[in-house]
LUMKE-493871 format. One record per residue (C-alpha): residue in one letter; x, y, z. Coordinates in steps of 0.25 Angstrom, whole numbers, plus 2048, in hexadecimal, padded with zeros to 3 digits. Example, Ala and Ser with C-alpha at 12.3 -4.5 7.8 and 13.67 -1.06 7.14 Angstrom:
2
a8317EE81F
s8377FC81D
***
This chain:
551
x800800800
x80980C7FC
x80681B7FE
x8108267FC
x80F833806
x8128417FF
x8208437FB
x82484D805
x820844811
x82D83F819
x82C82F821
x83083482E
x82B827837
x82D818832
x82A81483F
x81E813848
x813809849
x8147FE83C
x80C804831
x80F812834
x81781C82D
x81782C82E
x81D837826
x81E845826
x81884E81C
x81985E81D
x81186282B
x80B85482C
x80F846830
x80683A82B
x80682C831
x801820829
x7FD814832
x7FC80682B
x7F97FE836
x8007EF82F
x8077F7826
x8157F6820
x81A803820
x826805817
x82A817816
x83181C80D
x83482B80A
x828830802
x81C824808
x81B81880D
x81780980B
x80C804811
x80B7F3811
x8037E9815
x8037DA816
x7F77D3816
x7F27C7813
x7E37C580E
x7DA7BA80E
x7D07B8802
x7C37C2805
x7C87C980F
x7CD7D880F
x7D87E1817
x7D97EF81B
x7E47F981D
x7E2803827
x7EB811824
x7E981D82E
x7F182B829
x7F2837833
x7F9843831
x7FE84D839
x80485B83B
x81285983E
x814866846
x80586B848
x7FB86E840
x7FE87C836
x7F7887835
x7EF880829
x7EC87582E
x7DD877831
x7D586E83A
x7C986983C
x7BD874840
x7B0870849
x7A787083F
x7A487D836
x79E886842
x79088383B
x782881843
x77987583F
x77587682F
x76986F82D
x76186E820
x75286A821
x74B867813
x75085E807
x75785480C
x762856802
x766863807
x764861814
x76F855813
x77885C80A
x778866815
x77B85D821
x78585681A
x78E864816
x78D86B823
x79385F82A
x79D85F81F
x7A086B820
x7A286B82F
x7AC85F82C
x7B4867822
x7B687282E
x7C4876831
x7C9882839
x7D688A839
x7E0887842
x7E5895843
x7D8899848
x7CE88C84C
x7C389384D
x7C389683E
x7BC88B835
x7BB888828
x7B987D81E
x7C4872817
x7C087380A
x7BD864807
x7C185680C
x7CA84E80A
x7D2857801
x7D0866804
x7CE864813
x7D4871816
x7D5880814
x7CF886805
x7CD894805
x7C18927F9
x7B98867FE
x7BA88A80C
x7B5898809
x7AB893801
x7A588A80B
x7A6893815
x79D89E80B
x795892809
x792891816
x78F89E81C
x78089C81E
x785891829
x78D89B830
x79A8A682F
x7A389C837
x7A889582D
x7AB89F824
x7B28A8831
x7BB89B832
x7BE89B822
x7C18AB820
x7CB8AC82C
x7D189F829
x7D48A381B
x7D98B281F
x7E38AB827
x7EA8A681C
x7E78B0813
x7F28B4809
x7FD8BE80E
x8088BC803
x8098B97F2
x80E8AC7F1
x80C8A57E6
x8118987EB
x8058987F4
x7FB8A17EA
x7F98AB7F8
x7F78BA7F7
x7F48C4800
x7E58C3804
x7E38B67FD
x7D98A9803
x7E189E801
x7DD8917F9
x7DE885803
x7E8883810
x7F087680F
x7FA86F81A
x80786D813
x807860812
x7FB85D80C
x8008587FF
x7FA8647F5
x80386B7ED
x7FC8797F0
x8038827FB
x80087E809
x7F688C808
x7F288E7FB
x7ED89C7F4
x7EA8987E7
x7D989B7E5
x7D38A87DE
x7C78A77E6
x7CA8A57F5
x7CD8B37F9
x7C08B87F2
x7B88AE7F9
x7BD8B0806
x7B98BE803
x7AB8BA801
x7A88B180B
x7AD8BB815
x7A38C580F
x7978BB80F
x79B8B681D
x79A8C4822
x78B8C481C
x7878B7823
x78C8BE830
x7998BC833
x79D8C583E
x7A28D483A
x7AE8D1845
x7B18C383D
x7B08CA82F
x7B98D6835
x7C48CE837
x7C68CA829
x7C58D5825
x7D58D7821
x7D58C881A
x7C88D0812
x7D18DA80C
x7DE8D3809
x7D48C9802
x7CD8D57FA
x7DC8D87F6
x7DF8CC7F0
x7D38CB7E9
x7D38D87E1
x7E38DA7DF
x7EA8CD7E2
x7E28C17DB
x7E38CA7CD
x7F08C87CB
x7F18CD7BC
x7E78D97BE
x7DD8D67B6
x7D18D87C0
x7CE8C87C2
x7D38BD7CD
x7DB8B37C6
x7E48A87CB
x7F18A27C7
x7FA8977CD
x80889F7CD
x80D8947D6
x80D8867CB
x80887E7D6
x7FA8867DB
x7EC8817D6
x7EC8847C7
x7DD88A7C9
x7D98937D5
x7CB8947D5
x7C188C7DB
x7C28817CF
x7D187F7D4
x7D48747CA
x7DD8747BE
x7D38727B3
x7C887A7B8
x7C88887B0
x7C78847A3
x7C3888797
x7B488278E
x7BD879785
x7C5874792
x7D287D790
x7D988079F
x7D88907A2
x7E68967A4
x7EA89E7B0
x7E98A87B6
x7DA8A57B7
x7CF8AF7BB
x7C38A57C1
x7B58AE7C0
x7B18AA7CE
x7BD8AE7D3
x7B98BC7CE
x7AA8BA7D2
x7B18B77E2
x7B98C27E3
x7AE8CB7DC
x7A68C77E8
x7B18C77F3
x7B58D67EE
x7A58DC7F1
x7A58D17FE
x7B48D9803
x7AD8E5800
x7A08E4809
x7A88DD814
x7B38EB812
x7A88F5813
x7A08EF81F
x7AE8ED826
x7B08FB823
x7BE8F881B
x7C08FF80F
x7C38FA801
x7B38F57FE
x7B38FE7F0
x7BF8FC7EB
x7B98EA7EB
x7AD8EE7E4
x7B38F57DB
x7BC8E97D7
x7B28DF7D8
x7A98E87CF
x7B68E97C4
x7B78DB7C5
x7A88D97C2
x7AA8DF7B5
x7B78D87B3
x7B18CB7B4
x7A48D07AC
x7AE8D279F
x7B98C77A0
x7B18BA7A5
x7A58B979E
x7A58B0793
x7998A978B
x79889A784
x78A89577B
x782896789
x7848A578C
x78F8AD794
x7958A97A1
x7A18AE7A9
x7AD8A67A6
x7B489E7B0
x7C08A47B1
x7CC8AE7A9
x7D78A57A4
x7E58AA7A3
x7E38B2798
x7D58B979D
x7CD8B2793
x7C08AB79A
x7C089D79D
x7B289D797
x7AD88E79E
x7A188C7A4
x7A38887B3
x79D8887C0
x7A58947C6
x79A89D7BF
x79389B7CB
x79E8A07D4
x79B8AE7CC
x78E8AE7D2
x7898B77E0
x7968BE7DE
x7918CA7D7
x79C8C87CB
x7928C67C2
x7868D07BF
x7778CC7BF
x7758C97AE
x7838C17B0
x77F8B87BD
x7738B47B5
x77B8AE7AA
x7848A67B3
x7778A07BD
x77289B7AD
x77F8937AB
x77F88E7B9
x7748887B7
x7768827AB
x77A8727A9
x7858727A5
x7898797B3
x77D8767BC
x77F8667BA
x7728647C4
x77C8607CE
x78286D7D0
x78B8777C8
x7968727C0
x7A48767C1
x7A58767B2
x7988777A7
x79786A7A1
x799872792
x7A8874796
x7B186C78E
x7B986979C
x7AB8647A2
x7AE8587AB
x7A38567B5
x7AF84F7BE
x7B685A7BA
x7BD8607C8
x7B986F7C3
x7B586B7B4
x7A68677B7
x7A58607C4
x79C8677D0
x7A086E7DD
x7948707E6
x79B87C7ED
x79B8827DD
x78E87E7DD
x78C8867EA
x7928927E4
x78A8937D8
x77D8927E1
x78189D7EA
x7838A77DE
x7778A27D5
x76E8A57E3
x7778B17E6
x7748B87D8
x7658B37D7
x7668A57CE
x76089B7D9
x75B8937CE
x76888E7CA
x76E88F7D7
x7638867DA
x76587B7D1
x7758797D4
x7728797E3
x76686E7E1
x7738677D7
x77B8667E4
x76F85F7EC
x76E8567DF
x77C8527E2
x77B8517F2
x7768447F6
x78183C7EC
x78C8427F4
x78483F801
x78184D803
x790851803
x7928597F8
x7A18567F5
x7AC8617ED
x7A785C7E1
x7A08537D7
x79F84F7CA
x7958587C0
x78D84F7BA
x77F8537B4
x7728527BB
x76B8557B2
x76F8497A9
x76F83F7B5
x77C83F7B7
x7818397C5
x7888417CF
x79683E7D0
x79F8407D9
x7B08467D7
x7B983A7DE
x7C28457E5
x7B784F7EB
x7B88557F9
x7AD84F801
x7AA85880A
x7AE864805
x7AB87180A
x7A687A7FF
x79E86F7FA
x79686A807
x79487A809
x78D87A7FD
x780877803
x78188380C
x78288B7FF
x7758867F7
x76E886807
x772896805
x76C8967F7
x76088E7F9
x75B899804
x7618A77FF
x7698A780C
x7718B280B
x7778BA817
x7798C9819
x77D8CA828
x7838D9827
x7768DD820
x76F8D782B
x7678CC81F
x7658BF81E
x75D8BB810
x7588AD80E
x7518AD800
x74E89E7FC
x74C89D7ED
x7428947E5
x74D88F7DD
x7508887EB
x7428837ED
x7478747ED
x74E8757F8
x74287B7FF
x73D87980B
x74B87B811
x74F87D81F
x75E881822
x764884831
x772884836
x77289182E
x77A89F834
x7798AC833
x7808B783B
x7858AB845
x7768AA847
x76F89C843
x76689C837
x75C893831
x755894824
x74788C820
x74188D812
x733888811
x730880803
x72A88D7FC
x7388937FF
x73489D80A
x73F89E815
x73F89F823
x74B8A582A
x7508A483A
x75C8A983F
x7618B284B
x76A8BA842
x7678CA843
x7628CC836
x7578CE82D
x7538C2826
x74D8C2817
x7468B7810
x7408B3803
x7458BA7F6
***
C-alpha cells in the first residue's frame, strides 16, 4: 500500500509504536498510525505493508488514522472552530421542500462556523468543505450579505476579520495592495501553490464595501460600523485608483506573478471567459460584475461617508456616475437574440461578447438604467440560461457550452441567489421567481444540501439532475442561498437608519404561499414574518421601526 507525502515533508521519527511514522512539513507535524503495518520511510514518503492471509469468502480491513498538528502553535491564520453562526432558531413552516432546505442549510452553516484567532469573538464562514474549509474574502462576504435577514453578527465577524488582514504594501508576489480584501488565507503547508495569503480577486474589496453598507441598514450598531470606518476609506481608494491600473476607468486583473490564478473574478478557473466560438480571452480582463460591485460599493461608501460625517461622498458619486456611462458605451454587445452587456473586456478592450450568468450580477447594483435591466431580466429567463434548474454559468448556445463544465455551463446556487436578488431588486419577480423554484426543483436530490455546484442539465427536456464528482458539500454561499430566495419571496428589505422595515411579497412568489418564516432579526431584535395564501403579510417584531407591508 504505497503513498507518498508532499515533497518538502522531512521523516523526523522512525520509531514509536509499530506502524507509525511521523514527518515534519512546514508548521505542522503529521502521524500516520497503521496498526499491523510494516512501515519502511524514506525521504519523500513511506511504505505501508501488510501480510495477510485470507480465507475463500472472507474479507479484511485496514484501519489508517492521520493527525496533524502545529509544530510550534497555532499562527495567526490558523482559524478554529466558532459555536455556531450567533443565529437564533430558523424555522420555516409551509412546503415542506422549503422548510427542509432551510433546516438542513442553517445547520450547515453553523458547522462551517469559524472565528479569528486574533480576535475570537469575530466569526465567519469557511468557504466549503472539505477543500476550502478556510478564510475567502468572496464566499465568505457573500454568505455573510446573504444572510443578514438572520442577524448582523456574522457579518460584524467577516468585515473585521478581513480589515485585519487587509492590504498594506504592493506585492505582486502575493497580488496585495493598500486597502485591498484578500482572496483566501491558507497555512503554509497546506499544499496550494498560491501565497500563504493571497490578493488575487477583482471583486473582494468592493464586496466588503457593500456588505458593510447593507449590514448598516439591517441595523448593525453605528458604534460597530464607526470602527470600520478607516478600513471603508482605504478600500474606496483601491477601488477607484489602485484596481485601474492602465487608466482607462475600469477594474481589471492580471496575474503579474506567473504563479496566481489566471482569472480573478468570481469564475476563477482558466477557461471561464471565453469567447462565443470557445477562443480564451487574453488579460488584463475587465469582468462586467466587477464594475457592477464597485459601482454599487462606490454609492454604498458614499452614504456610509456622509451619515458618518466624513468627507469625500461626491467626489464617489461622481466616479460611479462616469463609470456608468463608461460601462454603458464599452460592454454592451448584441447577437440574433438582441443586446446584452458582455462578460468581460479582454486585453485588447474588445468585449467578450458570450452570453453567461454573470449578467445577473449587474443587477440591483444601479449600473444599469431601467430600459437596460429589462433586457437582461429577458435573457435571464431565457432557456438557454434558466435551465429550470437554475441559472446556468454559460448559455447552452455557447460553443464552449459544457453542462459539466466547471464555469462553462454547469450551475451554482449561490449564482443563482444573486440573480434572484437583483431581478427582485430591479422589479423582474417573474423571472427571479422561476430560477429560485429551479433550485427547490434541485433540493431533494441532493438531500436538501445544496452543494458548490452541479451539472446544467435541462429541465425542461427531462434531463436528470447531475451532480459534479468534486463539489463542496457543504459550502457556505451555497447552503446560504435559501436565505437569499426566503428575502426575495417576502420583499424583506431593511432600512434600519430610516427607521423602515418593508415586506412586500409578490404574486410571482405565490407557490411558496402560505409561508411562515421565524429566526428572522432586525436591529438585534427577533423577527417573524407569515404570508397567508392570497399573499398578504403579517409582521412581529420588537424592532423600533415602522413596518410597511403589501406592495
Amino acid at each position: 500500500m504505497p503513498d507518498r507525502w508532499p515533497n518538502n515533508s522531512k521523516i523526523n521519527s522512525r520509531g514509536g509504536r509499530p506502524g507509525t511514522v511521523t514527518w515534519d512539513g512546514g508548521d505542522v507535524r503529521t502521524t500516520v498510525t497503521a496498526p499491523g503495518a510494516a512501515v519502511e520511510p524514506h525521504d519523500t514518503g513511506a511504505v505501508l505493508s501488510w501480510t495477510v492471509e485470507l480465507a475463500p469468502r472472507s474479507s479484511w480491513t485496514a484501519d489508517v488514522e492521520v493527525t496533524v498538528a502545529f509544530t510550534g502553535g497555532p499562527p495567526a491564520n490558523a482559524f478554529g472552530p466558532a459555536d455556531g453562526a450567533g443565529w437564533d432558531a430558523v424555522s420555516v413552516t409551509g412546503r415542506s421542500d422549503l422548510a427542509r432546505l432551510t433546516e438542513r442549510s442553517v445547520d450547515d452553516l453553523a458547522a462551517l462556523a469559524l472565528s479569528d484567532p486574533l480576535d475570537p469573538s469575530d466569526t465567519f464562514l469557511a468557504a466549503g468543505s472539505p477543500w476550502f474549509f478556510t478564510l475567502f474574502g468572496r464566499d465568505s462576504l457573500w454568505a455573510a450579505r446573504f444572510t443578514l435577514p438572520l442577524g448582523t453578527g456574522l457579518a460584524r465577524g467577516t468585515l473585521r476579520t478581513l480589515a485585519r488582514r487587509q492590504g498594506r504594501v504592493h506585492d505582486p508576489a502575493t497580488a496585495e495592495a493598500p486597502g485591498k480584501i484578500l482572496h483566501e488565507v491558507r497555512v503554509p503547508s497546506a499544499g496550494t501553490s498560491l501565497p500563504p495569503v493571497y490578493f488575487g480577486t477583482v471583486d473582494a474589496t468592493a464586496l466588503w464595501v457593500c456588505l458593510l453598507h447593507d449590514a448598516w441598514r439591517w441595523g448593525l450598531p453605528p458604534a460597530e460600523v464607526a470602527e470600520l470606518l478607516d478600513p471603508l476609506e482605504a478600500a474606496l481608494r483601491w477601488l477607484t485608483i489602485d484596481a485601474d491600473p492602465d487608466g482607462d476607468g475600469f477594474l481589471e486583473y492580471v496575474d503579474t506573478s506567473g504563479h496566481g490564478l489566471a482569472n480573478q473574478g468570481w469564475k476563477d478557473s482558466g477557461d471561464s471567459i471565453q469567447f462565443p466560438d470557445g477562443t480564451i480571452a487574453e488579460p488584463p480582463i475587465a469582468l462586467s460584475e466587477a464594475q457592477a460591485y464597485a459601482h454599487e460599493a462606490a454609492l454604498a461608501g458614499a452614504a456610509l461617508l456622509d451619515a458618518f460625517g466624513r468627507p469625500g461622498s461626491g467626489r464617489l458619486r461622481e466616479w460611479a456616475a462616469a463609470l456608468r456611462e463608461r460601462f454603458a458605451a464599452a460592454f454592451w454587445v448584441s447577437d440574433a437574440k438582441g443586446r446584452f452587456p458582455a462578460i468581460a473586456l479582454d486585453g485588447a478592450k474588445r468585449p467578450v461578447d458570450t452570453v453567461t450568468s454573470n449578467l445577473g450580477h449587474l443587477l440591483g447594483t444601479g449600473l444599469l438604467g431601467p430600459d437596460e435591466a429589462a433586457v437582461v431580466a429577458d435573457r435571464l429567463g431565457r432557456p438557454d440560461l434558466d435551465a429550470g434548474y437554475g441559472l446556468r454559468t454559460m448559455s447552452a448556445d455557447a460553443a464552449g457550452f459544457n453542462p459539466l463544465g466547471y464555469h462553462a455551463g454547469s450551475i451554482w446556487p449561490h449564482d443563482t441567489a444573486i440573480a434572484v436578488r437583483g431581478l427582485a431588486a430591479d422589479g423582474f419577480p417573474g423571472v427571479a421567481a422561476s430560477l429560485a423554484g429551479g433550485l427547490l426543483r434541485v433540493a431533494p436530490d441532493f438531500a436538501y444540501r445544496l452543494p458548490e455546484l452541479f451539472a446544467g442539465t435541462d429541465a425542461r427536456a427531462g434531463e436528470p439532475v447531475l451532480a459534479y464528482p468534486a463539489a463542496c458539500r457543504p459550502q457556505a454561499w451555497s447552503a446560504a442561498t435559501v436565505v437569499a430566495l426566503l428575502q426575495a419571496a417576502l420583499g424583506l428589505t431593511a432600512d434600519a437608519p430610516a427607521g423602515t422595515l418593508r415586506v412586500a411579497p409578490d404574486p410571482a412568489f405565490a407557490g411558496w404561499f402560505p409561508l411562515r418564516v421565524e429566526g428572522l432579526r432586525v436591529v438585534g431584535h427577533p423577527l417573524a414574518v407569515t404570508v397567508d395564501a392570497a399573499g398578504r403579510a403579517d409582521v412581529r417584531t420588537s424592532a423600533p421601526l415602522t413596518v410597511e407591508t403589501g406592495a
